[in-house]
N, C-alpha and C positions, 0 to 999 in steps of 0.2 A: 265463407262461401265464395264460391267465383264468379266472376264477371263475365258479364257475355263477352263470346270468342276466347277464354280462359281457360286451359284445361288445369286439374288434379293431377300431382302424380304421386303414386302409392310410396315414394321415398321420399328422405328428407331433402335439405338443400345440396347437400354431398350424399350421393346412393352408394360412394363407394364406402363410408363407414359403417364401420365394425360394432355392430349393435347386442351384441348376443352372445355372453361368456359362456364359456362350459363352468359349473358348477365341480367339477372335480380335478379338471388342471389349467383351467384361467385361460383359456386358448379363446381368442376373442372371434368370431363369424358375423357373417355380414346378413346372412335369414335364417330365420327360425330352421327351416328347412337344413340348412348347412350343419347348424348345431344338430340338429334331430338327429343326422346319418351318424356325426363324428361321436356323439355321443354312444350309439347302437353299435358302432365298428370298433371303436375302441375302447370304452369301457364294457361295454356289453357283452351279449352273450358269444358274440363272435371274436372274443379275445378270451372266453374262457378256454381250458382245457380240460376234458373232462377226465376222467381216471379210467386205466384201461380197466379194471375190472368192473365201474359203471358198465363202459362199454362192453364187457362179454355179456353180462347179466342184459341189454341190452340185443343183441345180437341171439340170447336162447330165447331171446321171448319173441323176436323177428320170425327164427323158423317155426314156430307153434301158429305164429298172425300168418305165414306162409302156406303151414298147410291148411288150416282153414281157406285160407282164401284160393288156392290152388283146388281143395276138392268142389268148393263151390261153383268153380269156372268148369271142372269138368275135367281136369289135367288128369293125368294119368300118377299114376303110385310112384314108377321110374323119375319122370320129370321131377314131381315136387322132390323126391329125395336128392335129386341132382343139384337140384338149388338150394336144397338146405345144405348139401356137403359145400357148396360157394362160399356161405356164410360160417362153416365149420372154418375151412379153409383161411376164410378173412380173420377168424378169432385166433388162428395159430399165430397167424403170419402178423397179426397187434403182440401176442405176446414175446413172440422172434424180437420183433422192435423195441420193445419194451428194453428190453437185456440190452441195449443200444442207445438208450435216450430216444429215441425216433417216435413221436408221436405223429400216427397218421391224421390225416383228416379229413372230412367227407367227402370233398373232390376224389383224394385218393381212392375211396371205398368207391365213388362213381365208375370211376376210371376201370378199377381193378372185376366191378360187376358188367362192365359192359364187355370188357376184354373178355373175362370167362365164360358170356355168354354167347359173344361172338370171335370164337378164336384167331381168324382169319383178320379181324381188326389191329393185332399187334405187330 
């Protein structure tokens, strides 16, 4: 307990030690917090890579959720097919890659769906 005029502080006597191993490469962090990201970033799902053909089978089921949700807003027959050829398009151009080593990844598909829907952006 502290004494009057005493404050607590939430670290030990050194705040700059390294309290907090990763459990799967011994890399030591200094808050929980630290460990939480390194552990999501680099063993997680954001260091997997998933397989292109996850990803097509992924991408046929995108434009099915697309036109659903395109007739629901009201869009026209033209529009939503435009957008599903986008996603046509992105599944050639992962297989083009393929034959290359070249795994895209989401950034890229961002990138490449704002670009085709705003041409003028490139």
């Amino acid at each position: 307990m502290a004494k009057k005029g005493q404050t607590i502080t939430r670290y030990s006597h050194n705040p700059l030690a390294k309290k907090f191993k990763c459990p799967q490469c011994g890399k030591w962090f200094r808050t929980l917090q630290g460990l939480s990201g390194h552990v999501r970033f680099k063993h997680g799902e954001y260091d997997k890579k998933e397989s292109v053909v996850d990803r097509l089978i992924e991408i046929e089921e995108k434009k099915v959720r697309l036109a659903a949700w395109g007739q629901g807003l009201g869009l026209s027959t033209a529009t939503i097919e435009a957008r599903q050829q986008i996603l046509t398009d992105w599944a050639r151009l992962l297989e083009y890659c393929r034959s290359f080593d070249v795994n895209l990844s989401d950034e890229d598909f961002k990138s490449y769906v704002i670009r085709s829907y705003h041409p003028q952006s490139r």
